[in-house]
C-alpha positions in Angstrom: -15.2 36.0 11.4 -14.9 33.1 9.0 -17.3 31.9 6.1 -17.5 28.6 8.0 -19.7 29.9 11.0 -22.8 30.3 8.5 -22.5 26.4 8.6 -22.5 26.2 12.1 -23.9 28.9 13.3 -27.1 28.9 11.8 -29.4 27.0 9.3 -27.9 26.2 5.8 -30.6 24.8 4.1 -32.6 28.7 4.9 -30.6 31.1 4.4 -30.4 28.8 0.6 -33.9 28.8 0.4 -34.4 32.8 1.4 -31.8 33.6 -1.9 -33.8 31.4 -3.9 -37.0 32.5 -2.8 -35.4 36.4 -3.5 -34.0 35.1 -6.5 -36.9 34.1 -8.4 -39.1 36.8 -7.1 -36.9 39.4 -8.1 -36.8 38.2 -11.3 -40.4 38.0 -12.0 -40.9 41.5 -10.0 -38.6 43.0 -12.8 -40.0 41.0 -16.3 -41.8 44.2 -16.8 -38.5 46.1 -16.9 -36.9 43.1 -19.3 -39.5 43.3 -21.5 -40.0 46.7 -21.5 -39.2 47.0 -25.2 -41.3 44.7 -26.5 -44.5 45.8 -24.4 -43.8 49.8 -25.2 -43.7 48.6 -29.4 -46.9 46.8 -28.4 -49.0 49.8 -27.1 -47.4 52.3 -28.5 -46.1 54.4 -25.3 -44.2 57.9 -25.2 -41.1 58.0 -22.8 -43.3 58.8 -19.9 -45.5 55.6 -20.1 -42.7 53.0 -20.8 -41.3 54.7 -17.4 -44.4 54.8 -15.8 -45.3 50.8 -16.9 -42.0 49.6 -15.7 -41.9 51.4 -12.4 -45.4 50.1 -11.0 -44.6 46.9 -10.4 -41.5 48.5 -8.3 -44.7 51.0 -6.3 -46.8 48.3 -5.5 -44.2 46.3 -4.1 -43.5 48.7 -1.7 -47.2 48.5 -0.4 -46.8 44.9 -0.2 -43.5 44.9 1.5 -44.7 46.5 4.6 -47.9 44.0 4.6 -45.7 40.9 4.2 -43.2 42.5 6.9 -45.8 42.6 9.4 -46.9 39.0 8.4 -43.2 37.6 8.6 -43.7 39.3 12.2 -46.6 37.5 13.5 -46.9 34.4 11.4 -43.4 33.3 10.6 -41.6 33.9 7.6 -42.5 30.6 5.9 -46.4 30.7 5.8 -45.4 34.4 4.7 -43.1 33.3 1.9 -45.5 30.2 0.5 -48.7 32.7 0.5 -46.4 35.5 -2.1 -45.0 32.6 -4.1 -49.2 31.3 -4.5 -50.3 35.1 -5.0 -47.5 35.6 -7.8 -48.5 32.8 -9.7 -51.9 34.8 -10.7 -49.9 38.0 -12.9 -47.8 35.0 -14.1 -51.0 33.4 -15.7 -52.6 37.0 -16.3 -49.7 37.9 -18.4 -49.9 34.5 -20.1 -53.0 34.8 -21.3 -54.3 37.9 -21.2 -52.8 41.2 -20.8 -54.0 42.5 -24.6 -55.2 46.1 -23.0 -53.7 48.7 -21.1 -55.9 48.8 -18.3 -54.7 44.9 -17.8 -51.3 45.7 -18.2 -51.5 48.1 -15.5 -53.3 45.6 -13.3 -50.8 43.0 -13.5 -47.9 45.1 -13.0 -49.9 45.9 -9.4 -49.9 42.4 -8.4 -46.3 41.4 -9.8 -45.4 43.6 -7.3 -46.1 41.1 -4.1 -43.2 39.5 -5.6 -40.9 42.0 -4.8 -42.4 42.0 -1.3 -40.9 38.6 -0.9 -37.5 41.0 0.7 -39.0 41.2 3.4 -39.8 37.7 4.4 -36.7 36.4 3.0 -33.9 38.8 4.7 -35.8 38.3 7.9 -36.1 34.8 8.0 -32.2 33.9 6.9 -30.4 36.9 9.2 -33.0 35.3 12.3 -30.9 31.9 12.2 -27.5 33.7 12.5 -25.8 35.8 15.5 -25.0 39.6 15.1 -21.6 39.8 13.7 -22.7 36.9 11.2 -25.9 38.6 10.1 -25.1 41.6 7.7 -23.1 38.5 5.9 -26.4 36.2 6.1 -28.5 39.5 5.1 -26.1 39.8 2.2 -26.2 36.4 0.9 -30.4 36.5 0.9 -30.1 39.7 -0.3 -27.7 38.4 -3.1 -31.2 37.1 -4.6 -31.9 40.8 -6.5 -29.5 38.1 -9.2 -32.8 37.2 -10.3 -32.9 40.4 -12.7 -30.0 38.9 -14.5 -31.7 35.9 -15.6 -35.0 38.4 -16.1 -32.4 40.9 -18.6 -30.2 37.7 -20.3 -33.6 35.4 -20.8 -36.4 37.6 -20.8 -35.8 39.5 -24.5 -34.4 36.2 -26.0 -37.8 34.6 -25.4 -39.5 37.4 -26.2 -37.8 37.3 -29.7 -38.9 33.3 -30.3 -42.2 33.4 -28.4 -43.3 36.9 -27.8 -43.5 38.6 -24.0 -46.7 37.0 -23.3 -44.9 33.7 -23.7 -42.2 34.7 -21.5 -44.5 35.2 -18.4 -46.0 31.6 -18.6 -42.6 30.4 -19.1 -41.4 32.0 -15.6 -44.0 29.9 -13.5 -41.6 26.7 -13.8 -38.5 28.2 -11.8 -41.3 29.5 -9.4 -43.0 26.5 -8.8 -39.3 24.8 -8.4 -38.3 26.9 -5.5 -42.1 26.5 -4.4 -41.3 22.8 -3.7 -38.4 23.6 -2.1 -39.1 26.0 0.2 -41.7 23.5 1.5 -39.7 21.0 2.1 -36.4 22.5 3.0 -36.8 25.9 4.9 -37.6 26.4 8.3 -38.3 29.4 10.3 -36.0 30.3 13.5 -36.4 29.6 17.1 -35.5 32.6 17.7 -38.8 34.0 16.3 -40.2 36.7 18.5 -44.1 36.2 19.8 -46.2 38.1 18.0 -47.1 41.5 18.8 -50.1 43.6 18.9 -50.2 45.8 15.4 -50.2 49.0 17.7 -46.7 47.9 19.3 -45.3 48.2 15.5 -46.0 51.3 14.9 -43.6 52.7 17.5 -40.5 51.7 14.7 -42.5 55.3 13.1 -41.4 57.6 15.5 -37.7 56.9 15.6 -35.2 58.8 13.4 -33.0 55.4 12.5 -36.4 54.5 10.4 -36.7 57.5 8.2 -32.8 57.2 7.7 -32.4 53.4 7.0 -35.6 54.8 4.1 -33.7 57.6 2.7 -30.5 55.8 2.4 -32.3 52.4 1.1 -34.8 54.5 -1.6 -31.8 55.6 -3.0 -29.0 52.3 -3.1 -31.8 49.8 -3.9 -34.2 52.5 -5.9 -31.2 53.2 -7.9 -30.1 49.9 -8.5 -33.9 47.9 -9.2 -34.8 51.5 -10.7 -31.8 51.6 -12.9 -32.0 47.5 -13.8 -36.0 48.4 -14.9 -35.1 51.3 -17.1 -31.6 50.4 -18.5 -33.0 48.2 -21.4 -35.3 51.3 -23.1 -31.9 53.6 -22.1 -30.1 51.7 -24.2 -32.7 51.0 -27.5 -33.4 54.8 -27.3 -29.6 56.5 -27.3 -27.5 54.5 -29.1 -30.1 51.9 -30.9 -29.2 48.6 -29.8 -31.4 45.5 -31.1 -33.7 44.9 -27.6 -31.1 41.6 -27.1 -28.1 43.5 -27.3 -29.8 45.7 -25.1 -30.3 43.5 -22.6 -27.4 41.9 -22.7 -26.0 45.2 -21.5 -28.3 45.8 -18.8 -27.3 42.1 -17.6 -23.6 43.3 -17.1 -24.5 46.5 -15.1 -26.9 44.6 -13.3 -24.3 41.3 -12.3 -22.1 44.0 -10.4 -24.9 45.3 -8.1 -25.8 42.1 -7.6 -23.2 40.0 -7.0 -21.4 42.9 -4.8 -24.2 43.3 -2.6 -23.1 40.4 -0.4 -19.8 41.9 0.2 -21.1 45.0 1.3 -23.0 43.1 4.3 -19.7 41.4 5.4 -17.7 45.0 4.5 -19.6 46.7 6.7 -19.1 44.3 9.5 -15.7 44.3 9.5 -15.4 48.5 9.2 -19.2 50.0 9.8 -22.1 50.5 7.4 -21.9 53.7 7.7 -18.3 54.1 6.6 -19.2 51.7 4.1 -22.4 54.2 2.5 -20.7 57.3 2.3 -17.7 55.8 0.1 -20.5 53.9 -2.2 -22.1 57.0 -2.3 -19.9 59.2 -3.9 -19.0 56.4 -6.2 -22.5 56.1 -7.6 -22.8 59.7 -7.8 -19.1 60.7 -10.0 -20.6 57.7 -12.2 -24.0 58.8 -12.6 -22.4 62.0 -13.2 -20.2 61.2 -15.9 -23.2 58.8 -17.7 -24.7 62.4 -18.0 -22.5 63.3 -20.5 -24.0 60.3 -22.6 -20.1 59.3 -23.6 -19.7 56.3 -26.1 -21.4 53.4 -25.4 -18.2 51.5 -23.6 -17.5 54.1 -21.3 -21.4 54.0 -20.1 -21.2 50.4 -19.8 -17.8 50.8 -17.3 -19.3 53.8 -15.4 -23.0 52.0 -14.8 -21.0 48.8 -14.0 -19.2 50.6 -11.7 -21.8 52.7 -10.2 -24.5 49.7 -10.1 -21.7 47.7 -8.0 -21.7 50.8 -5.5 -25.2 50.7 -5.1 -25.7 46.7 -5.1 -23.0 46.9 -1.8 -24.8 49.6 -0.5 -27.9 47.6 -0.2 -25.9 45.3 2.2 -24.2 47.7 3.9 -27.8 49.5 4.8 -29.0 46.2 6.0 -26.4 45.2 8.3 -27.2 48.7 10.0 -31.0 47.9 10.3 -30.5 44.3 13.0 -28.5 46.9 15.4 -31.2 49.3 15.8 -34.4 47.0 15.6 -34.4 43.3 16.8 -37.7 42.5 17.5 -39.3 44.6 15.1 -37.3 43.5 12.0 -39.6 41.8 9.7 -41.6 45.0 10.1 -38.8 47.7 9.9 -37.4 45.4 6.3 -40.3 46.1 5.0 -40.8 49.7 5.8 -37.5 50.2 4.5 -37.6 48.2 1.2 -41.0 49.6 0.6 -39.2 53.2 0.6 -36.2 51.3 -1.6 -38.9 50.1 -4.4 -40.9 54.4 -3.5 -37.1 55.3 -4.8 -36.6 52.3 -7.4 -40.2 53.9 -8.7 -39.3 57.5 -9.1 -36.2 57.2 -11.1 -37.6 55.7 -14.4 -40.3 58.1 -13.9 -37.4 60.6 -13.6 -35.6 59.3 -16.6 -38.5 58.8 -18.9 -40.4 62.3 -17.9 -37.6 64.4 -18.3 -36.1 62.8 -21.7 -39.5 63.9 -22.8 -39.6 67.6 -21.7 -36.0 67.7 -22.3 -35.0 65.5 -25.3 -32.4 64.3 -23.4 -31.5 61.6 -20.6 -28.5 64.1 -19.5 -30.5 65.9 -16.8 -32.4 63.2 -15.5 -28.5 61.3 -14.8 -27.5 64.5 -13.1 -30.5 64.5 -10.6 -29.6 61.3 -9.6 -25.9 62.3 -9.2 -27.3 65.2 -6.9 -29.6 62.6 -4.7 -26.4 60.4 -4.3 -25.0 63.2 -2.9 -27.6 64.3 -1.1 -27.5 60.5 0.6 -23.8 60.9 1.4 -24.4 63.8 3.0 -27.0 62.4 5.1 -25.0 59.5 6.3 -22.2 62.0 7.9 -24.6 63.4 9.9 -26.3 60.2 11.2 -23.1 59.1 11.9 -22.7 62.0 14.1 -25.7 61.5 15.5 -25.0 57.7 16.1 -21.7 58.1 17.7 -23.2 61.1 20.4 -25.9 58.8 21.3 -24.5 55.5 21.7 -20.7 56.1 22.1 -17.6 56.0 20.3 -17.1 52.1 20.7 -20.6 51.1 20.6 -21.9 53.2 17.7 -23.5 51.5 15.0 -21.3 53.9 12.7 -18.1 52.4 13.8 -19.9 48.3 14.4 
């Protein structure tokens, strides 16, 4: 496999447009997260709240994920992808403008959420142009887009500082209306588009194992890794007192490796397997999790998350090059099932965090639980491998693929 088949193999000018679509989402799906800080010192909230206002955004796109994956399934990926961008402009101008209670606060963080739905459109829509050894690469690449926290993490609390967070939101409907344009005029959905289906045929993807795996294993790489990039920022102010810029500035280095390595997960686990690929990641995440629970000095945090988010971020690719094997026809629907249980995951663990540094004092145990679910994952990807090898054969398994 060389990098040059994506330009001949499939449509450049998408699979751009589906990371830039991802791109910006993400980042506006995680400005709660950014400025976290500055909205907690603004309403006053205990270590359960800031946890709980972070994370919805994260729940509600995982309602929205499965809606806009049955959407990319019987209207195309493009009329999919322009009706999120037009829906996200509305918390955008919310936040702008409004936002002064709680009760608002809340409601925007619901509807900033359809922008994190916009994985399951864009994956779809750049891995339909592209044959099947090329499309955990192609996945990868759109997928690549969850880049968008950095800009949220390195921007968001500098413009917060000079303009204040409701500032900040206005100021993040210019890159969106950008890639609006462009998406118009440059995407276009694949041939290869499958007809649509009656809803009832979907609901078939329920009742077979590979779903409820490709969940677990996805709520706990990408939960960890959009959980962890929500949550890292208030981590950081609260244990060892960094200025909210600092702060992020951290949570921008931890966040580039999940990021960044995500792509080379997908084109990893073509070469040797997604599953091989998980249950190395895996045990990374969970010996660095594990040894953040100490709460070391600050440096050796930043190495072990840095380390432990670029586990997670390949993980997300390698569970994605798994999911095109099992469900062809069905895959705008099954990506969103999936990443709705990846932002279920990315929703419990600043809940975890923030709830348990309250009844505990500490963020030591709530580290260790996630250690534990790594494991827990690992474990789980043994046995569907297993399972994957019995049923389809050694040389055809999607463990070994």
């Amino acid at each position: 496999m060389k990098l040059s088949e994506l330009k001949t193999s499939g449509h450049p000018l998408t699979l751009l447009c589906s990371f830039l679509y991802f791109d910006v989402s993400f980042m506006i799906w995680v400005m709660l997260g950014a400025l976290g800080v500055y909205i907690s010192q603004d309403f006053g909230l205990s270590s359960f709240e800031k946890g709980f206002v972070v994370a919805l955004p994260i729940l509600s796109g995982s309602v929205f994920r499965i809606i806009l994956g049955v959407l990319t399934d019987r209207i195309g990926p493009k009329k999919t992808a322009v009706i999120g961008m037009l829906i996200t402009m509305i918390p955008l101008l919310w936040g702008a403008f409004g936002g002064r209670s709680l009760t608002e606060l809340f409601a925007i963080g619901i509807l900033l959420g359809v922008a994190g739905a916009s994985f399951a459109v864009a994956l779809p829509m750049a891995s339909r142009w592209y044959p099947p050894h090329l499309q955990g690469l192609a996945m990868g690449i759109a997928g690549a887009g969850n880049s968008g926290t950095l800009f949220a993490t390195l921007f968001g609390p500098r413009l917060a500082e000079q303009f204040g967070w409701h500032s900040v939101m206005g100021i993040a409907l210019f890159p969106l209306m950008i890639v609006f344009i462009l998406f118009i005029v440059m995407a276009k959905d694949s041939p290869a588009q499958p007809a649509p289906q009656p809803l009832k045929n979907y609901l078939h993807v329920f009742r077979q194992k590979e779903t409820w795996c490709f969940c677990l294993l996805y709520g706990v790489t990408f939960g960890g890794f959009v959980g962890l990039s929500s949550f890292l920022a208030i981590f950081f102010v609260d244990q060892y007192q960094l200025s909210k810029i600092h702060a992020g500035d951290f949570v921008t280095i931890c966040v580039a490796a999940g990021s960044f390595f995500r792509p080379a997960g997908g084109w990893i686990s073509d070469r040797a397997g997604g599953a091989k690929v998980l249950a190395v990641l895996f045990v990374i995440a969970a010996l660095c999790m594990a040894g953040v629970s100490s709460l070391p000095p600050l440096s050796t945090v930043i190495v072990l998350l840095f380390i432990g988010m670029m586990a997670l971020g390949m993980g997300n690719g390698a569970v994605f090059q798994l999911v095109p094997q099992h469900f062809a026809k069905e895959i705008g629907m099954v990506t969103g099932i999936v990443g709705a249980a990846g932002g279920i995951g990315g929703f419990f663990l600043p809940n975890i965090l923030g709830s348990l540094k309250q009844m505990t004092g500490t963020y030591a145990i709530g580290f260790i639980s996630f250690s534990c679910i790594a494991l827990l994952a690992f474990v789980l990807v043994l046995a569907a491998g297993y399972f994957w090898r019995k049923s389809y054969g050694t040389e055809n398994s999607p463990a070994d693929v």
